[in-house]
C-alpha positions, 0 to 999 in steps of 0.5 A: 584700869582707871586709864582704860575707864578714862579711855572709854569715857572720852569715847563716850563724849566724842560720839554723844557730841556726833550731830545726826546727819553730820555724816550725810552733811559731810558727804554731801559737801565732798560731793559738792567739791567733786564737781566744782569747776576748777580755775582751768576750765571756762565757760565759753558759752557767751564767746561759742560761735556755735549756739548750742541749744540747751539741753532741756530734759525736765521731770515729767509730772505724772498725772493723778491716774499715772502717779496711782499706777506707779504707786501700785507696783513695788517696782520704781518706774523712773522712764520719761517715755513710760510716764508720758504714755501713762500720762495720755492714756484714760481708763474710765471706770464704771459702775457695773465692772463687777467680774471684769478682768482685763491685762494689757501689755505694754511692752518691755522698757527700762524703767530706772536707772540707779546711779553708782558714780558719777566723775568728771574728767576735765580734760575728756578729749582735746579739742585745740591747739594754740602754739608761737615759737618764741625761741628767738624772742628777747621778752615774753609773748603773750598768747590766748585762746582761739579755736582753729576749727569747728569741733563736735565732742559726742558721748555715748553709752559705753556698751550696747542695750536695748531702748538706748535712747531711753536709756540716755535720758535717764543718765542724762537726768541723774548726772545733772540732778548729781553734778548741777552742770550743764551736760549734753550728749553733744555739744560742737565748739565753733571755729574761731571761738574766743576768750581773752585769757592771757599765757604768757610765754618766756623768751627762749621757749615754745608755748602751747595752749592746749584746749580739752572738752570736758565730759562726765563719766556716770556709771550705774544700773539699768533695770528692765522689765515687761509692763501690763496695765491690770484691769479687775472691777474698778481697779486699776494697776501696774504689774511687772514682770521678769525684771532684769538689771544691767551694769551701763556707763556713759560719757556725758560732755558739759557743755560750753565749757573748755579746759586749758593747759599752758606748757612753755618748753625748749623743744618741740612737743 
């Protein structure tokens, strides 16, 4: 009995001694790992014979008006392009709109994207291949990366929905906002493109320098739903209707960055 009570007590102490918000903490790093460049993969953006324009997709800050609608439905409405027409649009009040009643509809849109996972796969699609055949070779050879030809690695959805477009974007915002990298739905790495990294390959051996575009995985829910600005006296809200939700997946290349493989063999590959 007093090993059992003895058990309890350390048991006791162990979850007492549990910070609040340690577990929060813990995941938070796991996450931040997850997407940490790993030493295989480099920035080529400086070395891009191709200038890339920078994927620019910043929150838009809903005016006073637009934040007072949004706030009036249970619904969250995360969609750019909705908050952008809210944001240019006025509704001016006035002092005899009592018994005035007016619904406006304003289509169906994606309001929010929620997001479930989001995963990097460092090697999403080759892009180069540097080779030397140094079977006759008495010492080693060095070789390094040069891109042979220009190559454009797109993303995408992974199925079919409406407003895909709008859809994209909010992706597009939740996977940088989660993995801080620099993601486009396209990116293009220019033919001759360099970097002086240095593999070197052993007498009596093929080497192949094998370059990967990089790209993210994201994964999650997109929910729709019919929109109709009220308006009754001096008030002014959002009503939506007949929400629906969709499971979407997309691709999301990172942008100026390759991934390296080095193999060095006696045949032919």
């Amino acid at each position: 009995m007093k090993k059992y009570i003895s058990v309890l007590i350390g048991l006791i102490f162990m979850f007492s001694f549990t910070l609040p918000g340690q577990g929060k903490e813990v995941k938070e790093a796991k996450e931040v790992a997850k997407y940490q460049i790993p030493n295989s993969v480099m920035n080529i953006a400086k070395e891009n014979t191709y200038p890339n324009s920078t994927q620019d997709l910043p929150l838009l800050q809903p005016s006073e008006l637009t934040q007072a609608l949004l706030d009036s439905t249970k619904v969250k409405i995360e969609n750019p392009d909705l908050i952008r027409m809210l944001n240019e649009s006025s509704v001016n009040s006035t002092p005899f709109a009592l018994g005035y009643r007016a619904i406006i509809y304003l289509g169906q849109w994606p309001l929010n994207y929620e997001s479930t996972e989001t995963s990097p796969n460092w090697e999403y699609q080759r892009i180069n291949t540097n080779y030397f055949d140094n079977r006759g070779g008495k010492s080693p050879y060095q070789i390094h990366y040069v891109q042979e030809a220009q190559r454009m690695v797109r993303g995408g959805l992974t199925a079919k929905v409406q407003n895909a477009e709008e859809v994209k974007k909010m992706m597009l915002l939740k996977a940088i906002e989660k993995t801080k990298l620099p993601l486009a739905f396209e990116t293009v790495i220019g033919g001759g493109t360099k970097k002086n990294q240095i593999y070197n390959i052993p007498p009596k051996r093929l080497g192949y320098l094998y370059g990967y575009a990089p790209a993210v995985n994201e994964k999650g829910k997109v929910t729709y739903g019919e929109v109709y600005l009220m308006l009754k006296g001096n008030k002014k809200m959002i009503v939506v209707k007949n929400v629906t939700s969709q499971g979407i997946g997309a691709w999301i290349p990172v942008q100026d960055h390759v991934s390296f493989g080095f193999v060095a063999t006696e045949r032919p590959r």
